[in-house]
C-alpha positions as CSV (number, residue, x, y, z in Angstrom):
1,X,0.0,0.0,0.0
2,X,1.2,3.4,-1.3
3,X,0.8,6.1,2.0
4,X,1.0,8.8,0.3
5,X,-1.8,11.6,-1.1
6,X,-2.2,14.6,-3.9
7,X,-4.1,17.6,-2.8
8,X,-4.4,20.1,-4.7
9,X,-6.2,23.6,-4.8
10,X,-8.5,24.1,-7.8
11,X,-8.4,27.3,-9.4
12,X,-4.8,27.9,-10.6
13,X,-3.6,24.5,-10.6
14,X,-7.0,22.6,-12.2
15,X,-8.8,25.3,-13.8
16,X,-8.5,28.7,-14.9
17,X,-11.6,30.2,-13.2
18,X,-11.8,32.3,-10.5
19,X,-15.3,31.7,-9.8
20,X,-16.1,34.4,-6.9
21,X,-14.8,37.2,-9.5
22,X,-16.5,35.8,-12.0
23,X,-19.9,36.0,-10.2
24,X,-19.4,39.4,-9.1
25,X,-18.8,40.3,-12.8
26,X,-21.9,38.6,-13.7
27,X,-24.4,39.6,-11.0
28,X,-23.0,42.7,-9.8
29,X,-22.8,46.1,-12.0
30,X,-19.0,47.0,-12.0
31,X,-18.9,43.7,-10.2
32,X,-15.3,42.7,-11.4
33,X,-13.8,46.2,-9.7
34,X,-16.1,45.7,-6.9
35,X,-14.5,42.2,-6.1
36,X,-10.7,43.4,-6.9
37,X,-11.2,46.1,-4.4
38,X,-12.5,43.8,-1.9
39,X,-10.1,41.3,-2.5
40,X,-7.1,44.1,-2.1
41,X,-8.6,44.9,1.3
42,X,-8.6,41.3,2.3
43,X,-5.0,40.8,1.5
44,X,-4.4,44.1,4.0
45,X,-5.8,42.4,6.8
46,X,-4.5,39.0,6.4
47,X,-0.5,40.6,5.1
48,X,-0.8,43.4,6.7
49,X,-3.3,44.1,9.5
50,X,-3.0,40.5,10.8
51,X,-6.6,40.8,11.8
52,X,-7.0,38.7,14.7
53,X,-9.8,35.3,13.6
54,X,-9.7,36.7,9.8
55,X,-8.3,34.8,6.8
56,X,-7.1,34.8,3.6
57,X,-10.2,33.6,1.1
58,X,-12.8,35.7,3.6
59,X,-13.6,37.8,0.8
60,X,-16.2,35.0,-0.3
61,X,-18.2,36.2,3.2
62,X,-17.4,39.3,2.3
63,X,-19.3,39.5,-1.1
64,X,-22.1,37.4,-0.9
65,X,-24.7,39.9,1.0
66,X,-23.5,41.9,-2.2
67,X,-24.6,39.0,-4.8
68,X,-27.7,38.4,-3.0
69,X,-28.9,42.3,-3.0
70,X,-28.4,41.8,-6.8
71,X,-30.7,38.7,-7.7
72,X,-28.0,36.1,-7.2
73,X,-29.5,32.6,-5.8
74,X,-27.9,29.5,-5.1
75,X,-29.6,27.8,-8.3
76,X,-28.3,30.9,-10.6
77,X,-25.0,30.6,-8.7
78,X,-24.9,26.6,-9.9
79,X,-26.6,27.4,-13.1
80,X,-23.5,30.0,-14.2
81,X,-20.3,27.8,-12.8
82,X,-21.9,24.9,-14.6
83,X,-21.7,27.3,-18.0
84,X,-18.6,28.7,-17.0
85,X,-16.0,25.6,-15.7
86,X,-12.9,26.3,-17.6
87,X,-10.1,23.5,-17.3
88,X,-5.9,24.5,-17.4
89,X,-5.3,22.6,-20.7
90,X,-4.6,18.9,-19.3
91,X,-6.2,19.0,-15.7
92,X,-8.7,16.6,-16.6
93,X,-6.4,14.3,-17.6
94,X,-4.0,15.0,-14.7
95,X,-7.1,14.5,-12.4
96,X,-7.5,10.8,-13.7
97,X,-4.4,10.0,-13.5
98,X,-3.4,11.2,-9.8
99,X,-6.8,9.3,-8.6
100,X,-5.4,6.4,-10.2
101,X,-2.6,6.3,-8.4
102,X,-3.7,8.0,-5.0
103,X,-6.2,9.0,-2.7
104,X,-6.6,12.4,-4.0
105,X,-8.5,15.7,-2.9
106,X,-9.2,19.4,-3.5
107,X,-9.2,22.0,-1.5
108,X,-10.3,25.1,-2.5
109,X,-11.3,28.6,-1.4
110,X,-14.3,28.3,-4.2
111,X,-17.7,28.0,-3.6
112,X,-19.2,24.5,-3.1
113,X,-21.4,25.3,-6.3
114,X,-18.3,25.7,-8.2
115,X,-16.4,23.0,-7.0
116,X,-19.3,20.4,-7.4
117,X,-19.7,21.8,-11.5
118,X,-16.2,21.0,-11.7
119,X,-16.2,17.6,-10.1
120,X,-19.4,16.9,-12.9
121,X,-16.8,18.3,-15.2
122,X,-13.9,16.0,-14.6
123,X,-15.9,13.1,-13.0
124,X,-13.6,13.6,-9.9
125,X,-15.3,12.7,-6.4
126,X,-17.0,15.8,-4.8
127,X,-17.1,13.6,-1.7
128,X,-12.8,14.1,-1.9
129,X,-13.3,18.1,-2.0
130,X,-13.0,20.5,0.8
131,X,-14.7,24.1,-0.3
132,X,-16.8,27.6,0.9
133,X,-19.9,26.9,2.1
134,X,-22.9,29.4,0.2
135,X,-26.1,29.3,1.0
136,X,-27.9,32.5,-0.4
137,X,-31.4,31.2,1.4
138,X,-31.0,31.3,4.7
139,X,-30.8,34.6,6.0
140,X,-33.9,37.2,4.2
141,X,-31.5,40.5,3.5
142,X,-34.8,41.8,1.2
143,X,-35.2,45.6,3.7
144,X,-31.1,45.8,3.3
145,X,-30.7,45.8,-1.1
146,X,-30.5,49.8,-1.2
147,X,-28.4,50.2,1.8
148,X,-26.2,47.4,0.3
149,X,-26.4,48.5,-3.5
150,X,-24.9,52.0,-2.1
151,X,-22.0,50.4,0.0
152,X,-20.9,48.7,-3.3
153,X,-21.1,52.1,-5.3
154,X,-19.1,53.4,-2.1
155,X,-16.6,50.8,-2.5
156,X,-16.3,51.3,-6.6
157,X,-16.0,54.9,-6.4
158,X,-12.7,54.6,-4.0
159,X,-13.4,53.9,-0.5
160,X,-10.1,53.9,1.6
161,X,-9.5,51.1,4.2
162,X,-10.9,53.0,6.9
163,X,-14.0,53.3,4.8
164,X,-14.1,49.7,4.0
165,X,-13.2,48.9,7.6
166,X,-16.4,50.8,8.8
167,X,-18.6,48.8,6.1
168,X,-17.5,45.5,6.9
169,X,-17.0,45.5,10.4
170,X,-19.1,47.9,11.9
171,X,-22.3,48.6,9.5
172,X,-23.2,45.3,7.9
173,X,-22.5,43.4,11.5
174,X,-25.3,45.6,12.9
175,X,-27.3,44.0,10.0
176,X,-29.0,40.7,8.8
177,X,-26.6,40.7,6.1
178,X,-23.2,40.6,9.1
179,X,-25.8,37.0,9.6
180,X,-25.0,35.9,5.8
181,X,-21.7,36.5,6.2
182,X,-21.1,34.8,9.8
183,X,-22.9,31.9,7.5
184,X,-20.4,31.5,4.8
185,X,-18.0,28.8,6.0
186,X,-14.6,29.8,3.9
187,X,-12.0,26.9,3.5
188,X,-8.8,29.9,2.6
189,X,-5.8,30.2,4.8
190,X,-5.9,28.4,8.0
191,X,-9.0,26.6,6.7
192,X,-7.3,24.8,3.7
193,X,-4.4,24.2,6.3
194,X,-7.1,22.3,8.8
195,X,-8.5,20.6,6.0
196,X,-5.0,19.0,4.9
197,X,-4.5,17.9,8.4
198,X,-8.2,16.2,8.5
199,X,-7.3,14.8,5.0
200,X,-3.9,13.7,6.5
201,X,-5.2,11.7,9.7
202,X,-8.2,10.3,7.6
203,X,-5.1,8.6,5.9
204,X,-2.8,8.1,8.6
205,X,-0.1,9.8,7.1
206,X,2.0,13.1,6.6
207,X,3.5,12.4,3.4
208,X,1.9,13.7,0.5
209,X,1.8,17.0,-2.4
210,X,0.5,19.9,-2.1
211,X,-0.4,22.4,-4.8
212,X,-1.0,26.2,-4.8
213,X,-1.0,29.3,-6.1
214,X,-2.3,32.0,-3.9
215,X,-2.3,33.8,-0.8
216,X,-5.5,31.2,0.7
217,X,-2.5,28.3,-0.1
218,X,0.5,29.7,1.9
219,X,-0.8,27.8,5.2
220,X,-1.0,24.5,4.1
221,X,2.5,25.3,1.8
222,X,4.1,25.9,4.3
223,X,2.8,23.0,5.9
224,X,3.7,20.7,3.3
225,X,7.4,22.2,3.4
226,X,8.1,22.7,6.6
227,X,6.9,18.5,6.9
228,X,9.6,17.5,4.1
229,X,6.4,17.0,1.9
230,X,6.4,18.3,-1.9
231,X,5.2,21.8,-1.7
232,X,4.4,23.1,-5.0
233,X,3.6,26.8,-6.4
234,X,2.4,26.2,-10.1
235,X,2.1,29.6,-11.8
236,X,2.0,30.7,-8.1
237,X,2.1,34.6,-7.1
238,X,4.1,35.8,-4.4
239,X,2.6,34.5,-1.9
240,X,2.4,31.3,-2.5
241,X,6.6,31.4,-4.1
242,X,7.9,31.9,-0.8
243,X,6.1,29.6,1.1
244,X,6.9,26.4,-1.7
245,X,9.7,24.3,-2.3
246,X,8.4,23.5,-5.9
247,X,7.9,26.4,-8.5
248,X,6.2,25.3,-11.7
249,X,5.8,27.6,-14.3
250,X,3.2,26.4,-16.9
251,X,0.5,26.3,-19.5
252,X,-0.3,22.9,-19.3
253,X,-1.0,20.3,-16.3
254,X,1.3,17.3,-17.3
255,X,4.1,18.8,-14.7
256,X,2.1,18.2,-12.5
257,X,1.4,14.6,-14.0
258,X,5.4,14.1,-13.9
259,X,5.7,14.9,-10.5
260,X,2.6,13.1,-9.4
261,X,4.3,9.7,-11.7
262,X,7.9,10.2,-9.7
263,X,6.5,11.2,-6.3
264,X,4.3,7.7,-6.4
265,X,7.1,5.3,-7.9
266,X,9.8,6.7,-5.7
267,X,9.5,9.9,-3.4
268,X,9.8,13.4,-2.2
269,X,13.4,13.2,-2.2
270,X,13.3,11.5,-5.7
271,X,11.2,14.4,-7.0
272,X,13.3,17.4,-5.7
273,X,16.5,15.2,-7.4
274,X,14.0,15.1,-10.5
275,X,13.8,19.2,-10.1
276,X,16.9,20.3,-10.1
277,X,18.3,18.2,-12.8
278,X,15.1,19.5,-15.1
279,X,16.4,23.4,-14.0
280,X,20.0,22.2,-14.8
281,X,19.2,20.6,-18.4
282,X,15.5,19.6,-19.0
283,X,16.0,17.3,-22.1
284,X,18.7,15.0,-19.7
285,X,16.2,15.2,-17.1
286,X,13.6,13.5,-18.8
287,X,15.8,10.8,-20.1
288,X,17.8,9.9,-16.8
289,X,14.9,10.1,-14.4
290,X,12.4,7.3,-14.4
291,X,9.1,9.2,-15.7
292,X,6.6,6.6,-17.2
293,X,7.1,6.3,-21.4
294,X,3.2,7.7,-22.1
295,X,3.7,11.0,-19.9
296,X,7.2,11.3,-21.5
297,X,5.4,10.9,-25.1
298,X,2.7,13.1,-24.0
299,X,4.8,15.5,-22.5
300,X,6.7,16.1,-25.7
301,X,3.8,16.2,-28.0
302,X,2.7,19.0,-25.5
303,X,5.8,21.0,-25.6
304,X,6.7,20.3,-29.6
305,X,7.8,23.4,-30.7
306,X,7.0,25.0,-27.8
307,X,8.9,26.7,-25.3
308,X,9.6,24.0,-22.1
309,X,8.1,25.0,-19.2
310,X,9.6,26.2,-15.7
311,X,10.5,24.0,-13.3
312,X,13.0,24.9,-9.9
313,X,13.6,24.3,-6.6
314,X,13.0,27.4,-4.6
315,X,16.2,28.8,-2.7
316,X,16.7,31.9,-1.2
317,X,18.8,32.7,-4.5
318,X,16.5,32.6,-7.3
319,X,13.0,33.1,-4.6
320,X,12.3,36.9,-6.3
321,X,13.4,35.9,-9.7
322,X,10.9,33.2,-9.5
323,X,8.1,35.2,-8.1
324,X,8.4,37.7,-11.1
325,X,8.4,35.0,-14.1
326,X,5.5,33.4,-12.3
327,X,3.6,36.6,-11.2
328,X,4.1,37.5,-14.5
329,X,3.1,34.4,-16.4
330,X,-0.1,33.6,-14.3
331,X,-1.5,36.7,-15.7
332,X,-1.1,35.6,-19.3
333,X,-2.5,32.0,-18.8
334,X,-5.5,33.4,-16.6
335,X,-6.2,37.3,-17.6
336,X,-4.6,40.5,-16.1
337,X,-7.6,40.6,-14.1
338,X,-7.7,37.2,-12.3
339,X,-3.7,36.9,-12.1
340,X,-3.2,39.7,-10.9
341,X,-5.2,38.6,-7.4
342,X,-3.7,37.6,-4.2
């Protein structure tokens, strides 16, 4: 028996959505500057603030009184991330073949809506996914739409953080929409961190890979790291580059699938030999290191003609060059908008 487990975040890694923006966009006039200026003031209190009991990913509390006032419902919530799953070129694939090999999970800021279109999308197990919490019903917001509609027009039109500060934490607390919020369980941060270690002593076992790309993944990074585990930024911001071992820079999911192949065969250890050889001379790499013959041939039919993609270990020396290529590159396989998020 093979003790060891893939988890994975979902958007970044497995698709190129970011679900929460995307609904705002949709539901929400101006709703795409409305989330980004949301988002920014989340980052603040997780980087900067340190807000005692809030966490990276709490945005998705944040919004939802927001997407409610606006005619969003949980059906139209599953009805648009049904329409609107879209796949990194290979993830379904990789999916398939890392629940081939082992017990495998997500765990993902997203909303459970979005995470169970996905799971229809891949035909990955929705009962191995860890995700937000929404439910739209529960609290009645209906006297609060006007009060809320001009909060968001507040927050579009340049609220500073003190502004912010007094919507969020001392305006809509005093309301039945704070009650929303309070209701929206948010696995970011901390919460993806707790989920890995309920994945972890489900299986009775602490060695596994982990995959990130964003602030909410920099607790269970660091995790993985700081356990010897395989730790790995794909197309990863800043956040989620320093806290990594592993920085994968790429269009495609079949890194992934190489490191998934090695890590099962051999090990951790095997896999960081694997890395550094592939940063050294990637052609070499491939032939010297044991990666099955079909991800090899699919790997290259990928890449043919094509530049190769990134792969490093993550040192102290080449940690800010790395967090530039990627920072940069995330925002060409996933918008200026959505890469450009914590």
């Amino acid at each position: 028996m093979v003790n060891k487990l893939f988890i994975s975040d979902c958007e970044g890694p497995l698709s190129l959505n970011d679900n929460a923006f995307e609904l705002s966009g949709h539901f929400i006039p101006q709703g795409e500057e409305f989330f980004t200026r949301v988002s920014q003031y989340d980052d603040f209190l997780v980087e900067e603030i340190k807000r005692k009991d809030y966490h990276a990913g709490d945005t998705l509390k944040l919004i939802a009184p927001f997407l409610k006032a606006y005619g969003a419902t949980n059906q139209k919530i599953i009805d648009f991330s049904k329409e609107n799953v879209s796949l990194l070129p290979g993830a379904g694939s990789t999916l398939q073949l890392v629940k081939s090999m082992l017990p495998s999970y997500i765990v993902s800021t997203s909303y459970q809506q979005y995470i169970n279109a996905l799971c229809q999308v891949t035909d990955f197990s929705y009962e191995n996914t860890y995700s937000t919490t929404l439910d739209l019903e529960k609290i009645n917001i209906q006297n609060e739409i006007e009060s809320l509609k001009q909060f968001k027009e507040d927050i579009v039109n340049g609220a500073d953080f003190k502004s912010m500060d007094e919507i969020f934490f001392k305006k809509l607390p005093s309301m039945e929409s704070g009650k929303l919020i309070d209701a929206v369980i948010t696995v970011g941060g901390e919460g993806k961190k707790l989920a890995v270690q309920d994945i972890l002593k489900k299986n009775q076992t602490l060695d596994f890979m982990y995959v990130g790309d964003s602030i909410t993944d920099v607790e269970p990074l660091r995790f993985a790291r700081e356990n010897d585990s395989l730790a790995v930024a794909f197309n990863g911001n800043e956040y989620a580059i320093r806290e990594a071992n592993i920085a994968v820079i790429s269009p495609h999911s079949i890194v992934t699938s190489l490191l998934v192949d090695l890590y099962y065969k051999f090990s951790a250890e095997y896999v960081f030999q694997f890395v550094d050889a592939y940063a050294a001379n990637p052609q070499r790499a491939l032939a010297n290191f044991r990666v099955s013959i079909p991800l090899l041939e699919e790997f290259e039919t990928v890449f043919k003609n094509k530049d190769l993609p990134l792969l490093e270990l993550i040192s102290g020396d080449n940690q800010q060059d790395l967090i530039k290529m990627s920072r940069e590159y995330r925002k060409k396989v996933r918008g200026e908008a959505i890469g450009g998020l914590g």
